[in-house]
Structures are given as structure tokens and as C-alpha cells.
N, C-alpha and C positions, 0 to 999 in steps of 0.2 A: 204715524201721524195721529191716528185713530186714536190710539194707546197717550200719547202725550196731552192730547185734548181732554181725557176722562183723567187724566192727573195732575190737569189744573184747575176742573173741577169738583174734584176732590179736594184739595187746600181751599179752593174755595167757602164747600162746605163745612171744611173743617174750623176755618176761619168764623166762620159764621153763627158756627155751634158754639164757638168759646167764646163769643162774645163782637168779633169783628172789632171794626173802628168806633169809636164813640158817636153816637145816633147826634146830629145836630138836626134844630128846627128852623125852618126861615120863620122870623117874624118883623117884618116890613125888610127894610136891608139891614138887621141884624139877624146874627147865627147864632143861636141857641143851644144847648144842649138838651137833650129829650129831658121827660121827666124820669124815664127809665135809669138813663144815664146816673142823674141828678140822685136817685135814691141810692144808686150801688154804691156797698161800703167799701171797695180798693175799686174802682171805676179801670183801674189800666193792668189790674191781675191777670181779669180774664183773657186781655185782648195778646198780652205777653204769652199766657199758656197756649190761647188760639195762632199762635205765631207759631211755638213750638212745636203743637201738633200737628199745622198745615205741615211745614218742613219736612218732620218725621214722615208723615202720611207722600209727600211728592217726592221724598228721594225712592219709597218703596212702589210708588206705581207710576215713575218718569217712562219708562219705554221698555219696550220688549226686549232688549238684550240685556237694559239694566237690571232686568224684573226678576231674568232667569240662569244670569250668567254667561258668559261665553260659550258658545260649544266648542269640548276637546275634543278635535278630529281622534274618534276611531281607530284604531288599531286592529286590522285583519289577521286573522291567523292563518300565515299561507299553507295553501292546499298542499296537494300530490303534486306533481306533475301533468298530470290531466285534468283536474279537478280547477274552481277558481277557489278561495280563502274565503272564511264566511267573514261580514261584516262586525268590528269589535260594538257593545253598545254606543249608542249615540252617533256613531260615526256613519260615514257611506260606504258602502261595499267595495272592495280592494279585491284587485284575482293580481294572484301571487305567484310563478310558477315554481314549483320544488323543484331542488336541485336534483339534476339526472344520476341514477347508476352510477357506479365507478365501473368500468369495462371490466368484462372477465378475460384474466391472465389467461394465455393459450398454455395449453396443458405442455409438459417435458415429450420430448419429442423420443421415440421409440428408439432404443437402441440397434447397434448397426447388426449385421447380419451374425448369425452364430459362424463361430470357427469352424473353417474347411475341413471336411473330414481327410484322414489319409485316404487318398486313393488305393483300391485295389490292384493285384497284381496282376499285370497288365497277361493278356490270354494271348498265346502266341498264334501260329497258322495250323497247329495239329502236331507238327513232329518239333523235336526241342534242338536239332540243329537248323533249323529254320527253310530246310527244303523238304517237298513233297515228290514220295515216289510213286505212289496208288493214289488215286482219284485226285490226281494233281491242281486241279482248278476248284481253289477256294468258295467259287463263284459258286460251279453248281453243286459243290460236296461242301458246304460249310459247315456238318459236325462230324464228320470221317474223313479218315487220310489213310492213307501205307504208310510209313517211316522205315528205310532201309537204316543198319546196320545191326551189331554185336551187341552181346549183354554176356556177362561170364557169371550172374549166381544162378542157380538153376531154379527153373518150374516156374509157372504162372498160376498154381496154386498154392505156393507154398508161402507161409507168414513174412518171409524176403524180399519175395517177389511183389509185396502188396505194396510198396511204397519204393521212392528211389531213390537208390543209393551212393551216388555219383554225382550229385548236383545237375543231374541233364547235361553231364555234358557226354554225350553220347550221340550217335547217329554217322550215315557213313560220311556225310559233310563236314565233321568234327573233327577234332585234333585227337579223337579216340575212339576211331572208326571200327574198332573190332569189339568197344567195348567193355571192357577190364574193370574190375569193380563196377559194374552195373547190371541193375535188374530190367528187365524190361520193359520196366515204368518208367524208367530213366528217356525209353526213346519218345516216347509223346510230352508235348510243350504243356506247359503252365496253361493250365483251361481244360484240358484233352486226360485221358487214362485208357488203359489197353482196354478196348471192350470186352465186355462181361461175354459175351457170346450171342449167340441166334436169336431171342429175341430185341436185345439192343439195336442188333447190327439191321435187323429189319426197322427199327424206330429211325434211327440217327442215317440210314444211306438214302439218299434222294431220287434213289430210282425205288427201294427197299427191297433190294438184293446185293450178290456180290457181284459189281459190276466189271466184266471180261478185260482179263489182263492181256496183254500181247504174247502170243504162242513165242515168238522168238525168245521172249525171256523166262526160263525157269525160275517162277519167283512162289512163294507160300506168305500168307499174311495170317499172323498167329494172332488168337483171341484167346481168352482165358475159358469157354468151352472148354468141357470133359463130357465122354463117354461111358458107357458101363461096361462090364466085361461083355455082356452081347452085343457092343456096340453102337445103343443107345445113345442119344444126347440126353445126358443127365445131367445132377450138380455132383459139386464136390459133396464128401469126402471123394469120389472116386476122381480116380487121376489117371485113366484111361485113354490113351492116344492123346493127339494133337488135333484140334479142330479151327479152318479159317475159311480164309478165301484165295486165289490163285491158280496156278498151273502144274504144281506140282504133287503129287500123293494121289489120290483115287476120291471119287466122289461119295457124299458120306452118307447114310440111311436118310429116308425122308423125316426124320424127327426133327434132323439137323440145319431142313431149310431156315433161311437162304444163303446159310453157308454153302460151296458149293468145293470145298477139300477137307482132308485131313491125311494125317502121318503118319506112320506105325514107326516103331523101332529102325525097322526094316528097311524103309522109305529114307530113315537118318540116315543108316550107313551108307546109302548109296551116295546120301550128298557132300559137298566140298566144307559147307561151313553149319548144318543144322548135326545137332548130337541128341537123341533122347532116350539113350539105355540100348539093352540088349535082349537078348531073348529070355535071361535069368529076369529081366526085369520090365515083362513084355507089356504091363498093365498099369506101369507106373510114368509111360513118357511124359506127358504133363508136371507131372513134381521134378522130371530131371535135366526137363532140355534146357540147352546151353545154346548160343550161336558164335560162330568164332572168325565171324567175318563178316562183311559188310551186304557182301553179293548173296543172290536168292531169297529177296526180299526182306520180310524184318517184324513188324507188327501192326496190325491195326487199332488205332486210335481214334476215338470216341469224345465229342466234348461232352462237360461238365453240365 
């Protein structure tokens, strides 16, 4: 209102300056024209131009939104997502919210377990026909056994006698109870091998001796021990007597605990099914015993 009252006196002014309406005088009841009037040479030039100038002058100061234009609302530039949008010029401030993340994709999920190994071959109970004849309960002798029966290649030191040669099937439970084509490795199971001698046999027995066989049975449990010509527990080469555990043969030097037998040549002949030379070949019964039957025990066996 302010605004429109100074822009009608402005055309006022402006009116005024150019000349306005022609000046009249009262004189009695007649209306006169000034002297002013009276001299001016185009008398209605001015008041024409003072018309056009009031106009021009009132459209430019009618009111405050004619004066300065409309205002164009602003245009904010949206923020982040946290953030508000700052205000565009001229406008009012705008909060904008940015649009959120795209989610992150869950990652490839881990492949399934690796391929089963083959299993191992499965460890039997000590002898490879699957009964025990020395330290019979698995329970308290879990890496030593007896294993009765035969083996026909000779020696328990000799490069034949190291591995077996019959497939295990051997033992006096077996369908080749005397043993024919087999070494004495043949009578301990898959897991087991004939013990090495006196110090094994103290590792692997659970009492760590050779634990008492029954007097009523003449039985010998052979191990791969050798002796020297003095009788010695030694190693190979020498192939010196037979050395185990059992009831049979003579008790052997104290080098040889806790073995507590051994064989001579001698000791063979007397028996029904052990063979280990002669007296030409008195120093060699380890490289040449044989056993050719089941009965008077067999070997002892040692797991892996």
C-alpha cells in the first residue's frame, strides 16, 4: 500500500513537471486561463507529454511485485542422505533426502566339503587269522599278541622273511593252518609285524615283559631277535639261535630281557613242528627256521 501511494505521487509529480492541466483563473463567475497558460506556444504539448511521462513513471513504481518481478521459487540441490539440500538463489531452503545405498550382494557361499579321503586299511586284532593265542585280550595287550600257527620260507632274518607272502592267510584258525607259502609275517594282521625283539617287546607289552604262558602248554613265541656266537643279544648280520617268549627252550642271557626263552638247533629237534638247522649249522637257526604245524605256539606280534 506504502509502495502504491508513492506511485501515485510520483505521476503526480510527474504530471506537474510537464505541465499538468491548463492553470484557470476565477474572475467574478467566469474561468479564465492563466496568463501563463495564455503565453505558452502549443499550451496542450506539455500536458500530453506530462501524461506520458506520469504513465511511464506509474507502471515502473505501482507496487512491489510489479517493481521486482515475481519470485521463482528456488530450486535446492538435495543433500546426502544425512545431510538437508542447500537453498537454490532466491528461493527457501528445501531438505531433500538422497537416495539410500543399493544393498550389498551377500558374497558366493563357500564350497561344499573336500572329497573323502580313501580310507585306510582297516588294522586287524594282532594275528591275520583273526584269533589270539598269547596275551589274548585285546583290552589289556592292545599292541602284542601270540598268533599260533606255520610258515614254510625260512628265517626271520632273512630278505623273505621281511614282508608276507601268502596274503595273511595263514594262522592255525585259517584254511592254511600249517602255512605253505608263507613267511612269518604272513601270521600278524594288517597294523601288527613280528616284533623286532627285546627292546620293542618291553615298549609295545603292558606289563613290559613276557607275560607267563601256561606250563601245560609247550608253546615258544618267536620274535626277529638274534644272538652272537657267545650268546649275546645282538643284531643281525648274526643269525644266532632263536629268541621269544614262552615255555619252551632255556632262559636266555640277561642282555636278552624281557625276553624270557630261546631255541637252539637242539631244542628244534626235539620238537613236533619248530625246524632250525643242525649242528653243521649250529649258528645259523634264525636264517633257517621253518614251523610245519600249527601247535607249540607261533609268533609274536607288535603293532605298527
Amino acid at each position: 500500500m506504502a509502495l502504491r501511494l508513492v506511485g501515485w505521487r510520483c505521476s503526480v509529480w510527474a504530471w506537474s513537471r510537464a505541465g499538468g492541466y491548463p492553470g484557470f483563473v476565477q474572475v467574478g463567475k467566469d474561468r479564465r486561463m492563466s496568463h501563463s497558460d495564455r503565453v505558452s506556444t502549443v499550451p496542450w504539448a506539455g500536458w500530453l507529454l506530462g501524461l506520458m511521462v506520469a504513465g511511464w513513471i506509474t507502471a515502473s513504481c505501482s507496487s512491489d511485485d510489479e517493481m521486482f518481478g515475481p519470485g521463482s521459487p528456488g530450486t535446492g540441490t538435495g543433500g546426502s542422505a544425512t545431510s538437508s539440500g542447500q537453498a537454490g538463489e532466491g528461493g527457501s531452503s528445501s531438505t531433500s533426502t538422497g537416495t539410500g545405498g543399493s544393498s550389498a550382494s551377500s558374497g558366493t557361499g563357500g564350497g561344499g566339503g573336500g572329497t573323502a579321503g580313501a580310507g585306510g586299511t582297516p588294522v586287524g586284532n594282532g594275528c591275520s587269522d583273526g584269533t589270539r593265542e598269547y596275551l589274548s585280550d585285546a583290552v589289556l595287550q592292545p599292541n602284542m599278541t601270540g598268533c599260533s600257527g606255520g610258515f614254510s620260507i625260512a628265517g626271520v632274518t632273512t630278505p623273505a622273511s621281511l614282508q608276507p607272502a601268502c596274503g595273511r592267510v595263514a594262522g592255525n584258525d585259517s584254511i592254511n593252518p600249517t602255512g605253505t607259502g608263507c613267511s612269518v609275517e604272513d601270521l600278524c594282521s594288517e597294523g601288527f609285524h613280528v616284533c623286532h625283539g627285546a627292546v620293542e617287546v618291553a615298549e609295545k607289552s603292558a606289563s613290559g615283559n613276557c607275560p607267563p604262558s601256561p606250563i601245560s602248554s609247550p608253546t615258544f613265541w618267536l620274535t626277529r631277535q638274534v644272538q652272537n656266537d657267545q650268546g649275546s643279544c645282538s643284531q643281525p648280520p648274526n643269525t644266532n639261535n632263536l629268541t621269544g617268549c614262552g615255555t619252551v627252550g632255556s632262559p636266555p642271557p640277561s642282555s636278552c630281557l624281557p625276553l624270557d626263552r630261546f631255541l637252539r638247533y637242539s631244542n628244534c629237534d626235539n620238537s613236533l613242528s619248530w625246524s632250525c638247522g643242525s649242528l653243521q649249522t649250529m649258528f645259523q637257526e634264525a636264517a633257517l627256521v621253518t614251523k610245519s604245524a600249527p601247535s607249540e605256539g607261533g609268533v609274536l606280534c607288535c603293532r605298527d
